[in-house]
Backbone as JSON, one array per atom type, in Angstrom:
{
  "sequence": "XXXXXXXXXXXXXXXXXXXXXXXXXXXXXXXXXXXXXXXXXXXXXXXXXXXXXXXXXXXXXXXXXXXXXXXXXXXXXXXXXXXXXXXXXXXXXXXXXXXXXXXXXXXXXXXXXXXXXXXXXXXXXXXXXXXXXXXXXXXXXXXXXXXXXXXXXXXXXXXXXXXXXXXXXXXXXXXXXXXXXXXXXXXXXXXXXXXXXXXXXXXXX",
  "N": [[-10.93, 19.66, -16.52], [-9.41, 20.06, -14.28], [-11.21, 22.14, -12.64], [-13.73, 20.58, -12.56], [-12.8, 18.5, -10.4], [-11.8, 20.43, -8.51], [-14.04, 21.61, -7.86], [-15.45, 19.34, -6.8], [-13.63, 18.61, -4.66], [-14.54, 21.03, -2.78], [-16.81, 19.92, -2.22], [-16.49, 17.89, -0.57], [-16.56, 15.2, 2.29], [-14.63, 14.44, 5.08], [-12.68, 11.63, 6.77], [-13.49, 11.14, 9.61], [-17.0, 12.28, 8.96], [-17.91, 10.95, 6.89], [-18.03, 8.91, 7.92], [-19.46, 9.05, 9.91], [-21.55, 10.18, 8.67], [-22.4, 7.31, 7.38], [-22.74, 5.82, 9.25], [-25.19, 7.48, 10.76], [-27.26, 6.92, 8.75], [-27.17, 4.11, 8.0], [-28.95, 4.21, 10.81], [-31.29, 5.08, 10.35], [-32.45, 3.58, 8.32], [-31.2, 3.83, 6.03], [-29.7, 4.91, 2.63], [-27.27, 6.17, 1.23], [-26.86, 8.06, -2.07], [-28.75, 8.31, -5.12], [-30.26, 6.54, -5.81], [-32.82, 4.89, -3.83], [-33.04, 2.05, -2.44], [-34.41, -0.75, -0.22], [-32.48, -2.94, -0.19], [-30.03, -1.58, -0.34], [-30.31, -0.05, 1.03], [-29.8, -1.64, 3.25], [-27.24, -2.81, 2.62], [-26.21, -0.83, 3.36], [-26.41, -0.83, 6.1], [-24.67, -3.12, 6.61], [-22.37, -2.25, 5.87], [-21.7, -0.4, 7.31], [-20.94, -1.81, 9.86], [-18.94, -3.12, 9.13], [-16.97, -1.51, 8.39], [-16.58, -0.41, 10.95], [-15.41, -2.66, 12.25], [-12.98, -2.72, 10.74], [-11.58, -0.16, 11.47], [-11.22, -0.47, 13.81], [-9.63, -2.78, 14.03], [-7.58, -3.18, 11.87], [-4.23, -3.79, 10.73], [-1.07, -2.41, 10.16], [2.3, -3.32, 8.95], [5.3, -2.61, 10.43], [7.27, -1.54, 8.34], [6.21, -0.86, 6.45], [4.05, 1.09, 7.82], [6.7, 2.92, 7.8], [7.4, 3.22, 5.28], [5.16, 4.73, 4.12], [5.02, 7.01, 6.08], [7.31, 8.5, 5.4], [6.61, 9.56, 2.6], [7.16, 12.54, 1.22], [5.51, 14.59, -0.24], [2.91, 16.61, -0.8], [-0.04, 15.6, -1.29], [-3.27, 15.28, -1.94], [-5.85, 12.6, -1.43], [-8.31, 11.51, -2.6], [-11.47, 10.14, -2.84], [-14.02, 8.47, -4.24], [-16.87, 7.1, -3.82], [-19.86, 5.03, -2.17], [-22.54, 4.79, 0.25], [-23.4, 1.98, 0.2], [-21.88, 0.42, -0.96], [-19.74, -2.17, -1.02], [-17.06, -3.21, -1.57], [-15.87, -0.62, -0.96], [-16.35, -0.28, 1.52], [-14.45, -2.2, 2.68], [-11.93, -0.67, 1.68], [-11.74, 1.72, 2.04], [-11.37, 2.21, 4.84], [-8.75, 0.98, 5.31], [-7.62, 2.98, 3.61], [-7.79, 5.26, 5.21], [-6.36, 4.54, 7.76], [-3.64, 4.34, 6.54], [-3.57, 7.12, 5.48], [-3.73, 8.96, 7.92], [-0.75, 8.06, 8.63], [0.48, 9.65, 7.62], [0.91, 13.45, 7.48], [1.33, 14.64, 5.24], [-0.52, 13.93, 3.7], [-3.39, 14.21, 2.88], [-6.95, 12.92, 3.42], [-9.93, 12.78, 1.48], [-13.56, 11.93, 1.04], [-15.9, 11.98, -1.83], [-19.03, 11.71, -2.97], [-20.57, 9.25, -5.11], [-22.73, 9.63, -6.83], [-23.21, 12.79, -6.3], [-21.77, 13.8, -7.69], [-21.23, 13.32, -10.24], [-19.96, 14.1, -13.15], [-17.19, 14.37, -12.01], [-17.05, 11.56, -11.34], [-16.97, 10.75, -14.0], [-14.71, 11.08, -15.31], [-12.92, 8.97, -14.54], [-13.68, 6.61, -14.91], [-13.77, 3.25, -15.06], [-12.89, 0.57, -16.96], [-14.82, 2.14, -19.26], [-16.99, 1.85, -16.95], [-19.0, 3.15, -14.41], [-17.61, 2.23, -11.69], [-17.12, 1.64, -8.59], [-14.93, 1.66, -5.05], [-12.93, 4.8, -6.06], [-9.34, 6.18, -6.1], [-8.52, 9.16, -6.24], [-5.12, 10.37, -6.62], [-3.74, 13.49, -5.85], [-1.71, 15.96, -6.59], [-0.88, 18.2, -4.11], [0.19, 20.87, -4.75], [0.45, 21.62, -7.9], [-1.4, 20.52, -8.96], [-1.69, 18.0, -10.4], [-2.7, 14.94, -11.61], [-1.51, 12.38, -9.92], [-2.02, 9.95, -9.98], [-4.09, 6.39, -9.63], [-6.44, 4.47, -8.38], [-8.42, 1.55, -7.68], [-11.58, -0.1, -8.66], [-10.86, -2.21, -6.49], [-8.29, -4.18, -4.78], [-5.38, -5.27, -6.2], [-5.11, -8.2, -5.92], [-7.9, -9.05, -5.76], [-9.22, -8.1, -8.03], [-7.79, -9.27, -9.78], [-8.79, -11.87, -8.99], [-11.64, -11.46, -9.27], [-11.79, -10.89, -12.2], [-10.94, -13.52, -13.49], [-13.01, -14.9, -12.68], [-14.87, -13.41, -13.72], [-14.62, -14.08, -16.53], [-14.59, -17.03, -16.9], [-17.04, -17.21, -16.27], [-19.01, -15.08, -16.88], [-20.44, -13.29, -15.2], [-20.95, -12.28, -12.04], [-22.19, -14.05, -9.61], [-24.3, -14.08, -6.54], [-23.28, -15.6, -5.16], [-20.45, -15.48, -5.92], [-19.86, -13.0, -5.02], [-20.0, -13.63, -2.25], [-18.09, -15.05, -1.56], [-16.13, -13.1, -2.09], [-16.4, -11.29, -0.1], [-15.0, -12.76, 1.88], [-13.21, -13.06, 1.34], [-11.74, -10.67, 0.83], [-12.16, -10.54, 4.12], [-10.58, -12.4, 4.73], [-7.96, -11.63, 4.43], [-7.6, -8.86, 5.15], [-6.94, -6.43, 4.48], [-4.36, -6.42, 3.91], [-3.52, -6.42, 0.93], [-4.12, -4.12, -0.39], [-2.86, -2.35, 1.47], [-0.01, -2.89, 0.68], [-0.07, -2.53, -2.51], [-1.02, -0.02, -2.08], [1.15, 1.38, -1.0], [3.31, 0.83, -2.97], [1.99, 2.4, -5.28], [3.09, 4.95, -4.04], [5.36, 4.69, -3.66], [6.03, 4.66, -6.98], [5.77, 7.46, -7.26], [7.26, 8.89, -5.9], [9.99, 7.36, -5.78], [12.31, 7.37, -3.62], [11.03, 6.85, -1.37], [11.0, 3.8, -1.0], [13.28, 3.36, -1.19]],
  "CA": [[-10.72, 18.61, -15.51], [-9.36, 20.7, -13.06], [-12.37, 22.94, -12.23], [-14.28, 19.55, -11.95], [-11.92, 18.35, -9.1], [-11.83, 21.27, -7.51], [-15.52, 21.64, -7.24], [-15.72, 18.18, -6.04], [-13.27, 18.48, -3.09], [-15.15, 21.35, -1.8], [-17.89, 19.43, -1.3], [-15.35, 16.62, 0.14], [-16.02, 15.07, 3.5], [-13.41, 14.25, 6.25], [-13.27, 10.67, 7.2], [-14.9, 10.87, 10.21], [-17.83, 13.05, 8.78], [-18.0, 9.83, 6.24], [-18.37, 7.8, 9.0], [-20.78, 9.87, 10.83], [-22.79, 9.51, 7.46], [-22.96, 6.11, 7.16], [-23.37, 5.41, 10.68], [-26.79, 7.91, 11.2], [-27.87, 6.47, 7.37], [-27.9, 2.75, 8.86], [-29.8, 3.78, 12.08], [-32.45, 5.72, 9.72], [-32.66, 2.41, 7.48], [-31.19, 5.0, 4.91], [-28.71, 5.44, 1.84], [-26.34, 7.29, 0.43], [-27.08, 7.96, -3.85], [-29.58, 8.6, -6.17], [-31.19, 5.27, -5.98], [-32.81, 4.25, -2.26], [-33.82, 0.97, -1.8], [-34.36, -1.51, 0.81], [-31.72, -3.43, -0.59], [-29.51, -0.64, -0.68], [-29.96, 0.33, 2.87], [-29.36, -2.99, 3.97], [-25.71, -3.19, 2.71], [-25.42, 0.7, 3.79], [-25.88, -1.33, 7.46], [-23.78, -4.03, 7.13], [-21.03, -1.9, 5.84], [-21.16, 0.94, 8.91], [-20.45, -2.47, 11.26], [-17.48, -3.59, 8.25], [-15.89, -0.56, 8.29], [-16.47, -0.28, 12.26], [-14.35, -3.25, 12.45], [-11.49, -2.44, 10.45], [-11.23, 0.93, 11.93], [-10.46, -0.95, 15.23], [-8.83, -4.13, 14.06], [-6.59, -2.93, 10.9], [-3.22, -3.73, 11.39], [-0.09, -2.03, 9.39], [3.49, -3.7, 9.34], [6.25, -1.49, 11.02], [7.88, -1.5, 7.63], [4.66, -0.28, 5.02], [4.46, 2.38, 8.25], [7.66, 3.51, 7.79], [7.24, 3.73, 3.81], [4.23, 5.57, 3.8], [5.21, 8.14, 7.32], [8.64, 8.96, 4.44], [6.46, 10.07, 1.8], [7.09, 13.72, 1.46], [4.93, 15.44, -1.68], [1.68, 17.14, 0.04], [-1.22, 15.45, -1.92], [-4.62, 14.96, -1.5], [-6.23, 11.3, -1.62], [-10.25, 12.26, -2.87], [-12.0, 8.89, -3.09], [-15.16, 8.45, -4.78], [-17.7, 6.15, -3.29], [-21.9, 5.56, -1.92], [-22.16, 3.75, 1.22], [-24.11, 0.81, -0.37], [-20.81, 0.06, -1.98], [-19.08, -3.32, -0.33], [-16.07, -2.9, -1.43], [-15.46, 0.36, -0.49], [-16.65, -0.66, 3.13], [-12.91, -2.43, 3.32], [-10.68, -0.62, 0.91], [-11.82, 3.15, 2.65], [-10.66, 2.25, 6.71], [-7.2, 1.31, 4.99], [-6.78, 4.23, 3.15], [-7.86, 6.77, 6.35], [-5.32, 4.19, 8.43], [-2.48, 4.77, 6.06], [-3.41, 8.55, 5.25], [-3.26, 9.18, 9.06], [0.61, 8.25, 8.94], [1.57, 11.04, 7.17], [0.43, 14.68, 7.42], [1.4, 15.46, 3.94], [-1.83, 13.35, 3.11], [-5.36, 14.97, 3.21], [-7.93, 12.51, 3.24], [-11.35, 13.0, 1.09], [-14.39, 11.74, -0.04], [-17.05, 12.42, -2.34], [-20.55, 10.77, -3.25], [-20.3, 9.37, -6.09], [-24.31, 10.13, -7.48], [-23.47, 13.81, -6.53], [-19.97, 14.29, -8.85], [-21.24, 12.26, -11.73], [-19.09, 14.87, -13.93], [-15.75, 13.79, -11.81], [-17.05, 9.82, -11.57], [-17.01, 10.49, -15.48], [-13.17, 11.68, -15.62], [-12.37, 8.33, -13.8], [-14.37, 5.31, -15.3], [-12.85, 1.8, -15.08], [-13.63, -0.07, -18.74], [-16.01, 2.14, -18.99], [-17.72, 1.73, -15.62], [-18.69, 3.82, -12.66], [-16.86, 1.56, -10.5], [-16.42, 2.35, -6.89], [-14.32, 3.24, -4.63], [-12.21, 4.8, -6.97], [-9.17, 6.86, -5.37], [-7.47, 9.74, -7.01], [-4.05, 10.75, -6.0], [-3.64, 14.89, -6.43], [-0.82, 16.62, -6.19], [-1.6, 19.56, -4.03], [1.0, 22.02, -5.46], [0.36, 21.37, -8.81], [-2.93, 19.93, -9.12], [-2.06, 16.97, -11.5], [-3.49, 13.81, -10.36], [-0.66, 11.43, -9.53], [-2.09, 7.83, -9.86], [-5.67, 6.33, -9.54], [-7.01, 3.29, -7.46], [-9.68, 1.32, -7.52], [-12.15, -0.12, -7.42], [-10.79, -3.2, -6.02], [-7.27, -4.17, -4.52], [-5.09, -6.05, -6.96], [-5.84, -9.71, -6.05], [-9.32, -9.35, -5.6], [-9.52, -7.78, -9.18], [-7.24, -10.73, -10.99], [-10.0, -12.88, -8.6], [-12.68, -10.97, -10.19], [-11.83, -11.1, -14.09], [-10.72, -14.71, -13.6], [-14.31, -15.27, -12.49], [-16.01, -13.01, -15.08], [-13.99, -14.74, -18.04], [-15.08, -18.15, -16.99], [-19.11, -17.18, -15.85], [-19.74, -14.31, -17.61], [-21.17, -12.34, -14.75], [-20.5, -12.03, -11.08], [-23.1, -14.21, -8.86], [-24.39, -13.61, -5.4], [-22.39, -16.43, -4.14], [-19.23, -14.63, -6.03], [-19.8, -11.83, -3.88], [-20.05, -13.59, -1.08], [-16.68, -15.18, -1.49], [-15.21, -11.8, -2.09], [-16.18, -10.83, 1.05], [-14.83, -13.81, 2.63], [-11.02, -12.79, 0.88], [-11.27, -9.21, 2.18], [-11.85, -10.3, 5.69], [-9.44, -13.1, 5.28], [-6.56, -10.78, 3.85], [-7.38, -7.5, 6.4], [-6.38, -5.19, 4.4], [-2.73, -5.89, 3.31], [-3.12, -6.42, -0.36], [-4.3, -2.98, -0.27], [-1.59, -1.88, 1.98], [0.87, -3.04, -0.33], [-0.71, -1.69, -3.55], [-1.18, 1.75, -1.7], [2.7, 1.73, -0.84], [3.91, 0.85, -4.21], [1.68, 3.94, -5.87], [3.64, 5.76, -3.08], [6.71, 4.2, -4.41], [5.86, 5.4, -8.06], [5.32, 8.7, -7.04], [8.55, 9.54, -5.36], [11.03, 6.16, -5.63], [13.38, 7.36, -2.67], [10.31, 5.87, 0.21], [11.03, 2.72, -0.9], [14.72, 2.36, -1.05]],
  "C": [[-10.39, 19.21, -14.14], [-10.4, 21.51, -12.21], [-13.4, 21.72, -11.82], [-13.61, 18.95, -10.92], [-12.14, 19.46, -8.2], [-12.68, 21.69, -6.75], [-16.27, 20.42, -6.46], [-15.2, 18.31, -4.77], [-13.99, 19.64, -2.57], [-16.41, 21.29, -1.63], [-17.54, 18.19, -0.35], [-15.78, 16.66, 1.4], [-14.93, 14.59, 4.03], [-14.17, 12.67, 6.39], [-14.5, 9.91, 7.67], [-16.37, 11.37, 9.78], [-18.6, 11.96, 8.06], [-18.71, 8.78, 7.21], [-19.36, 7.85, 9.58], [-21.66, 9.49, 9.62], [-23.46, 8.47, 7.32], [-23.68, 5.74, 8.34], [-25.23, 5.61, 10.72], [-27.83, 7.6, 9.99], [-28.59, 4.84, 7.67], [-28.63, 3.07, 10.0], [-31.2, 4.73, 11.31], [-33.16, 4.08, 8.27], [-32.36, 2.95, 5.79], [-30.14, 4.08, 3.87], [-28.21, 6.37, 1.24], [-26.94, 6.99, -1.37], [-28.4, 8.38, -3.89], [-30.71, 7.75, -5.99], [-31.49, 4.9, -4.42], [-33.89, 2.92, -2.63], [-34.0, 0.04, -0.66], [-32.94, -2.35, 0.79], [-30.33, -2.73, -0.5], [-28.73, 0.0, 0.75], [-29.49, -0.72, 3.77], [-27.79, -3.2, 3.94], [-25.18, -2.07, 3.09], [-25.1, -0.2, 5.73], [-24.69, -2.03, 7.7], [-22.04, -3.5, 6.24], [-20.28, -1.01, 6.92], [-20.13, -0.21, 9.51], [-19.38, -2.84, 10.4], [-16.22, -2.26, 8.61], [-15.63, -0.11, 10.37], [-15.27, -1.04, 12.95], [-13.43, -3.02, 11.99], [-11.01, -1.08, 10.79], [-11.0, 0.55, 13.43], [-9.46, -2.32, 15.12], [-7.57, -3.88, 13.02], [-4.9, -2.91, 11.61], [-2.35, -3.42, 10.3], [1.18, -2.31, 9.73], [4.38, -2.13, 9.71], [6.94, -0.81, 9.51], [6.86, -0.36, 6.22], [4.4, 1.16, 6.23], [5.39, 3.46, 7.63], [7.9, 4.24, 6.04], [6.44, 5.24, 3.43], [4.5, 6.99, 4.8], [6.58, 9.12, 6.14], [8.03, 9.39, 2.98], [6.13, 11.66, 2.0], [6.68, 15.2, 0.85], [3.11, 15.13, -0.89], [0.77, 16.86, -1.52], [-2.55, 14.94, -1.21], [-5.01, 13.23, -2.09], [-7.68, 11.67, -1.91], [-10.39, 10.7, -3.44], [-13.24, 9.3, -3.44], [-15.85, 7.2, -4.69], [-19.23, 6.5, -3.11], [-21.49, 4.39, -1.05], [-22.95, 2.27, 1.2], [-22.36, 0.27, -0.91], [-19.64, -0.86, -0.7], [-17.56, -3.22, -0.54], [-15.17, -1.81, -1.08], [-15.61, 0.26, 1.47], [-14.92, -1.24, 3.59], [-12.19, -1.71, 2.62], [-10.55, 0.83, 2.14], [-11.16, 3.12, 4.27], [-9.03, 2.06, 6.28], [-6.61, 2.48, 4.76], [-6.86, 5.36, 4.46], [-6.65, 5.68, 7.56], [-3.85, 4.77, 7.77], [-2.46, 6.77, 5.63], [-3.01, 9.19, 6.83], [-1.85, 9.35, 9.7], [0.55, 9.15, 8.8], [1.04, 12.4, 7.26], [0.42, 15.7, 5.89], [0.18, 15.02, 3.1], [-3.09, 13.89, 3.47], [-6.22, 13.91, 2.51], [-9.08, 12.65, 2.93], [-12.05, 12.18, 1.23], [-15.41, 12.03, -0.33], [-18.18, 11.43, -2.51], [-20.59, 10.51, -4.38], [-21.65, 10.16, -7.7], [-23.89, 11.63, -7.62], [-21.98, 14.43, -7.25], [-19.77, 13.27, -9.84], [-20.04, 12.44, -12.97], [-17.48, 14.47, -13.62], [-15.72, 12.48, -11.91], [-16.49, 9.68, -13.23], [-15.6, 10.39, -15.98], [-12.63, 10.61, -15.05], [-12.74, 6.86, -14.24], [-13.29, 4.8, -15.19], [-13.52, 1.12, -16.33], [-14.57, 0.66, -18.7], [-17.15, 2.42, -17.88], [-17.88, 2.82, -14.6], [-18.3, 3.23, -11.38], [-16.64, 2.39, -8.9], [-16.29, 1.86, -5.44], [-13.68, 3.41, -5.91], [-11.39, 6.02, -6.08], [-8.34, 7.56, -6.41], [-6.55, 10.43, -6.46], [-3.77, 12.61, -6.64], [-2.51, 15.23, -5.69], [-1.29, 18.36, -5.75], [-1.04, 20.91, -4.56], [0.75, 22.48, -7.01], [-1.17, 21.2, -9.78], [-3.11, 18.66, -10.16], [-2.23, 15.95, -10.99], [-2.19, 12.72, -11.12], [-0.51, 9.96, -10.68], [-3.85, 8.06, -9.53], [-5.5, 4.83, -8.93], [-8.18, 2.71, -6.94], [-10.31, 0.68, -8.92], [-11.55, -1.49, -6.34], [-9.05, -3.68, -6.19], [-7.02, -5.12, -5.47], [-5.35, -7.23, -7.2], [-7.07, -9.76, -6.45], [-9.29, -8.81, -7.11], [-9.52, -8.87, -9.94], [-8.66, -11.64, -10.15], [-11.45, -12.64, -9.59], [-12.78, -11.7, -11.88], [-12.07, -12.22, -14.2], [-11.93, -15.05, -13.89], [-15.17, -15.29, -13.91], [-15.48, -13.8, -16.35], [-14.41, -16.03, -18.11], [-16.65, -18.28, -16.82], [-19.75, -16.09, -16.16], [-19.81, -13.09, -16.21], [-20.98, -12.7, -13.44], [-22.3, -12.76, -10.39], [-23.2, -14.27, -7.23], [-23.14, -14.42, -4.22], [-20.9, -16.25, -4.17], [-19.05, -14.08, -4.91], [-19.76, -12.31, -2.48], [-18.57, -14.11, -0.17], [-15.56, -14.46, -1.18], [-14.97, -11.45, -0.81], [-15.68, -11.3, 1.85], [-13.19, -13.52, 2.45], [-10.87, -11.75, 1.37], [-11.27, -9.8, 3.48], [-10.65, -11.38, 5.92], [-8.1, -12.0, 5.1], [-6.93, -9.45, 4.86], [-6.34, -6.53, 5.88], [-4.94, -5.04, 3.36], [-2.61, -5.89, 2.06], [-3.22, -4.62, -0.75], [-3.26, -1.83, 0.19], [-0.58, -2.0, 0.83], [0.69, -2.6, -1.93], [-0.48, -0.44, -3.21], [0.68, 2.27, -2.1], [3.71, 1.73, -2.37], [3.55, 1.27, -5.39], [2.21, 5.1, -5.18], [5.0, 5.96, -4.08], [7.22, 5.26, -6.13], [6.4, 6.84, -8.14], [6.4, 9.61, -6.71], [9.37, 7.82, -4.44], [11.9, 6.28, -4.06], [12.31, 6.74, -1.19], [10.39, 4.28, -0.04], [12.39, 2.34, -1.35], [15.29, 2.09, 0.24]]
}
């Protein structure tokens, strides 16, 4: 497990480098993964301009600051995503807002098509779900905590769904997207902070 991690982050980009990706991917009519389709490239666009906005609009209480700036155990955050991937379009500008507090945080991420071997060490039921974020302790190397793919509400929203309709339809999804932009972030925020919490109890007394 460890040798798979390790070979993943150094192929790890930096935020911005992420950003830069998606960006010159939508002005090529491109995608990120294995699989390119039209379809594919289309939500790679309309996630550049998602994540464009919450990388200028995201807002973090003084208080979830102050939590996260007081965490003081140097780990790495390595997310695993493809820029077709909608929900990663809002969860990913949170996490590089809140990794930014602190300096003891190093922000990744990987592709998920090209670290099938680490996607594998991470499934959700099963699933290649994504984003998916893994918390590493950089001293150590044992991975913390995990996150993902989808902030707590929106999950219980999810199941709820799938338990009553079987299967997630377009107009689901379109809802979803309608609760991320209403909520901006904070369920996420608050989730993040209270795997912080976990991790080392004294940032949240």
């Amino acid at each position: 497990m460890d040798s798979i991690i390790k070979s993943s982050m150094q192929k790890a980009l930096t935020y911005p480098a992420y950003r830069e990706l998606v960006k010159k991917l939508s002005e090529q009519n491109s995608t990120t993964g294995s699989e390119k389709t039209e379809a594919l490239a289309t939500y790679t666009k309309l996630n550049d301009k998602r994540m464009k906005r919450w990388d200028k609009t995201l807002k973090i209480s003084e208080t979830s600051q102050q939590r996260v700036s007081e965490f003081d155990n140097p780990v790495t955050w390595l997310v695993i995503t493809e820029s077709w991937c909608g929900d990663a379009a809002h969860v990913l500008p949170v996490l590089n807002k809140m990794a930014e507090l602190n300096n003891h945080i190093d922000f990744k991420i990987v592709l998920r098509d090209e670290n099938l071997e680490l996607m594998d060490l991470f499934l959700t039921n099963g699933s290649k779900s994504i984003p998916k974020l893994i918390m590493i302790d950089n001293q150590t190397n044992d991975v913390l905590n995990t996150y993902g793919p989808r902030p707590s509400e929106a999950t219980s929203f999810v199941n709820r769904y799938k338990a009553k309709y079987g299967t997630l339809t377009p107009e689901f999804k379109e809802d979803l997207q309608h609760w991320y932009n209403n909520d901006k972030g904070q369920n996420i925020i608050k989730d993040i902070t209270e795997l912080l919490c976990e991790s080392e109890p004294n940032v949240c007394q």
